[in-house]
C-alpha positions, 0 to 999 in steps of 0.5 A, a space after each residue: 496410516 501410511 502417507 502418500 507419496 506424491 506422483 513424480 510427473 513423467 516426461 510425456 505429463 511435462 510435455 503435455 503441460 508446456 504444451 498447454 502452457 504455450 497454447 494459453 499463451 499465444 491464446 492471450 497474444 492472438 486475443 491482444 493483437 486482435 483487439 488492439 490493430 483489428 480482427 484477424 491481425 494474428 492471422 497475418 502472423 506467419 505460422 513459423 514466427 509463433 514459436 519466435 514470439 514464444 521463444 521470447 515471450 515475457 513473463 510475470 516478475 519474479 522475487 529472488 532472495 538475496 544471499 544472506 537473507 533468512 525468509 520462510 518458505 511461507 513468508 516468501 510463498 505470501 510475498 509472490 502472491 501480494 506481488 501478483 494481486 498488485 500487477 493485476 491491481 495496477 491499470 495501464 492506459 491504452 492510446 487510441 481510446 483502447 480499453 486499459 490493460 492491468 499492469 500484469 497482462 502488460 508485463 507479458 502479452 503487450 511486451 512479448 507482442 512489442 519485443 515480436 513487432 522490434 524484431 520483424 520492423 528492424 530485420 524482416 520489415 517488407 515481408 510483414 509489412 501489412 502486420 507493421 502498419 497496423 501496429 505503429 500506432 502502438 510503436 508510436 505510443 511505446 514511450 509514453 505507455 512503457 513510462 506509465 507502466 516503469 513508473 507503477 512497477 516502481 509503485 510496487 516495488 515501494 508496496 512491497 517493502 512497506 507492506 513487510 517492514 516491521 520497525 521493531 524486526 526487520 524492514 525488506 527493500 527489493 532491487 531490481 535485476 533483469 532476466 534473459 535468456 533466449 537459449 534455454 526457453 525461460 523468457 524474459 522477466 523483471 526480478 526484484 531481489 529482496 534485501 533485509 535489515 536490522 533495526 536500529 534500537 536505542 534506549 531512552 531514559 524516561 522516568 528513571 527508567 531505560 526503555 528501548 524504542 526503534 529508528 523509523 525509516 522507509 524502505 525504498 528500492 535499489 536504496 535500502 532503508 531512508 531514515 525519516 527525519 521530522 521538521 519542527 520550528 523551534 519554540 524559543 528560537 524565531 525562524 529555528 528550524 530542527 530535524 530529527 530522527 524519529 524512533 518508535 516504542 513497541 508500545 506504540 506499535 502493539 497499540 496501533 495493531 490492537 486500536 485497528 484491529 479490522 485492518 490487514 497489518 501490512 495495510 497498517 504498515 503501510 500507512 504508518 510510513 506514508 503519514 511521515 511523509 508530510 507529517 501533519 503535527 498538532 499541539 493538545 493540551 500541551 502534547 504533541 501529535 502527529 496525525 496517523 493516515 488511512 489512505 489520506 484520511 485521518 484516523 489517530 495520532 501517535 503521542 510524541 515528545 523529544 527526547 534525547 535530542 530525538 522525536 519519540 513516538 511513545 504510543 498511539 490513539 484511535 481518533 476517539 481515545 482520551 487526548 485527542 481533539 476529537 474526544 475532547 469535543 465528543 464530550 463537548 457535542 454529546 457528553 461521551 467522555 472516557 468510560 462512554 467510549 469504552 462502554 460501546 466500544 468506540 474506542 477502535 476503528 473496527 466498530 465504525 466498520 462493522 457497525 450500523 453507526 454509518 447508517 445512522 444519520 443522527 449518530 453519525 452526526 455527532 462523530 462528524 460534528 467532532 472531527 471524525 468525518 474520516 471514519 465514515 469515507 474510508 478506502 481500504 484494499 478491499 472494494 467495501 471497507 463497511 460490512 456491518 455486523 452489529 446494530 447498535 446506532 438506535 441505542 447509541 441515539 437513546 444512551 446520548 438521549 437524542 430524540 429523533 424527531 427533534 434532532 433529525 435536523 439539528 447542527 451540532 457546533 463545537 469550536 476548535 481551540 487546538 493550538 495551530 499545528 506547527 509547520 512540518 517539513 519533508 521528512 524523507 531525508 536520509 542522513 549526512 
């Protein structure tokens, strides 16, 4: 079957389509002026100013690649669609109690309307002069509103590089440029230049065997990639401070996708760098842990040990796996140990999202008791992280032998003896 050939627009459909684009536009600029200094205020405007405010209007950021970086049309084509989910995602507070704006409209109607009110105030102030006065208290307010909206549009540009750096492939940082261009109807526009870079390996020997693992670092924008440096008092030297570099094996990745399964990746991403900004280090059983954070709230540690005068994360845990205070006190509070975990297959976040457990309040209970109170408030990009699929918490409450009757009020307690976890430092330091 022969394939269709795609319609070449002519000159007259692009016309047409300008049009309407110029005709939706200053529908969102007639809107926001309206709303913002009263009804009928675009009327002030004077018909010949509307192709003025067209000329410069502003509009959405976009994404440039860098010279030299290979992407794919389909990587990229993600990439812009993250990039406006978060402007529409991002609010800006308003003065004068007016509704807030999403971080999107902002960027184009509230700057293509100030960029108007810049002009007509430094140039034709008299003529618009009752247009002006409705809009100072917005002229007055610009400051401390645009301050709001850089520092979001920072935020972003952070999301960004962390929501696609994968340590064992290749981390993206953006830099920041700005467009303008009056003579040829483009508009004005932020544009974030994506840059790559290489990850660093390294092979350690463990075990009379060599296995490579990667340099962690967090890309950030202008800077490109800040290598994390994790603080650590010395045990043999009192008040000895060390730094070190930290790398990360495969095999602690592969286990950290496959134990959170439920979650998007670039949302694991993303928390993998931020737990190390303040990292939260812990001893069990003589192992060191360091805490993995969805959103703030604890849900697995990452196995470390130095090595080679590095800190080497060698592989990851779900909250509840075996060697985590929390297992070890799910088998103190309800005598699940290893194979119980497995058998109901608790062993991965995605049973407490999309199971009943959260409903149960006796089962829940018992997760609680154990320290894994997180689990049941977690905050993820979607506006409801629980969806329950499966119904397993009344079995569950029969398998622990919990009687509902005799145990809707009881209080499990279990003492915590981990070792007190070790002071940690910024780790955010760039190499010297």
């Amino acid at each position: 079957m022969a394939k269709k050939s795609k319609h070449k627009l002519t000159q007259h459909d692009l016309k047409i389509i300008a049009a309407r684009h110029k005709n939706e536009f200053m529908g969102r600029i007639k809107y926001y002026m309206d709303l913002w200094m009263g009804e009928k205020t675009f009327s002030l405007v004077p018909d010949k100013d509307h192709e003025f405010i067209y000329l410069r209007r502003y509009t959405i950021p976009r994404i440039e690649v860098e010279k030299g970086v290979n992407v794919s049309k389909k990587f990229l084509a993600e990439m812009k669609d993250m990039l406006e989910k978060l402007l529409h995602f991002r609010l800006i507070e308003m003065p004068n109690e007016l509704s807030k704006i999403t971080l999107y409209d902002f960027l184009i109607y509230y700057m293509s309307i100030f960029s108007y009110f810049a002009y007509i105030r430094k140039n034709d102030y008299d003529t618009h002069k009752t247009l002006c006065d409705r809009y100072n208290f917005l002229h007055e307010a610009y400051e401390k509103v645009n301050t709001l909206a850089i520092s979001d549009l920072n935020f972003i540009m952070v999301m960004l590089g962390l929501f696609y750096s994968y340590p064992d492939k290749k981390y993206y940082w953006v830099s920041t440029d700005f467009h303008q261009d009056l003579d040829h109807n483009t508009g004005n526009y932020w544009i974030f230049r994506l840059h790559d870079a290489v990850p660093q390996v390294r092979n350690f020997v463990l075990n009379n065997e060599k296995r490579p693992a990667f340099k962690l670092g967090t890309p950030l924008p202008d800077n490109g990639v800040s290598w994390i440096r994790v603080k650590m008092k010395s045990k043999s030297i009192t008040n000895l401070v060390k730094s070190y570099q930290v790398f990360i094996q495969s095999h602690a990745l592969k286990r950290l996708f496959e134990r959170l399964d439920s979650l998007e990746e670039h949302v694991i991403l993303y928390n993998l760098y931020s737990s190390f900004v303040k990292p939260q280090l812990i001893y069990e059983k003589g192992k060191l842990l360091i805490e993995y954070s969805l959103f703030q709230k604890k849900i697995g540690y990452f196995i470390a040990e130095v090595a080679e005068g590095k800190l080497l994360l060698r592989t990851f845990l779900f909250l509840t796996n075996e060697g985590t205070p929390e297992a070890r006190k799910l088998q103190d509070v309800a005598g699940l140990g290893k194979l119980d975990i497995k058998y109901w297959n608790i062993d991965k976040l995605r049973k407490f999202l999309e199971s009943d457990i959260i409903t149960n309040p006796v089962v829940k209970n018992i997760f609680v008791e154990a320290g894994c109170g997180d689990l049941f408030c977690l905050q993820t990009t979607d506006t409801d992280a629980y969806k329950i699929k499966e119904y397993v918490a009344d079995e569950m409450q029969k398998y622990m032998g919990l009687n509902k009757e005799e145990n809707d009020n009881d209080s499990y307690e279990s003492q915590d003896d981990t070792i007190p976890a070790e002071e940690s430092g910024q780790s955010l330091v760039p190499d010297e």
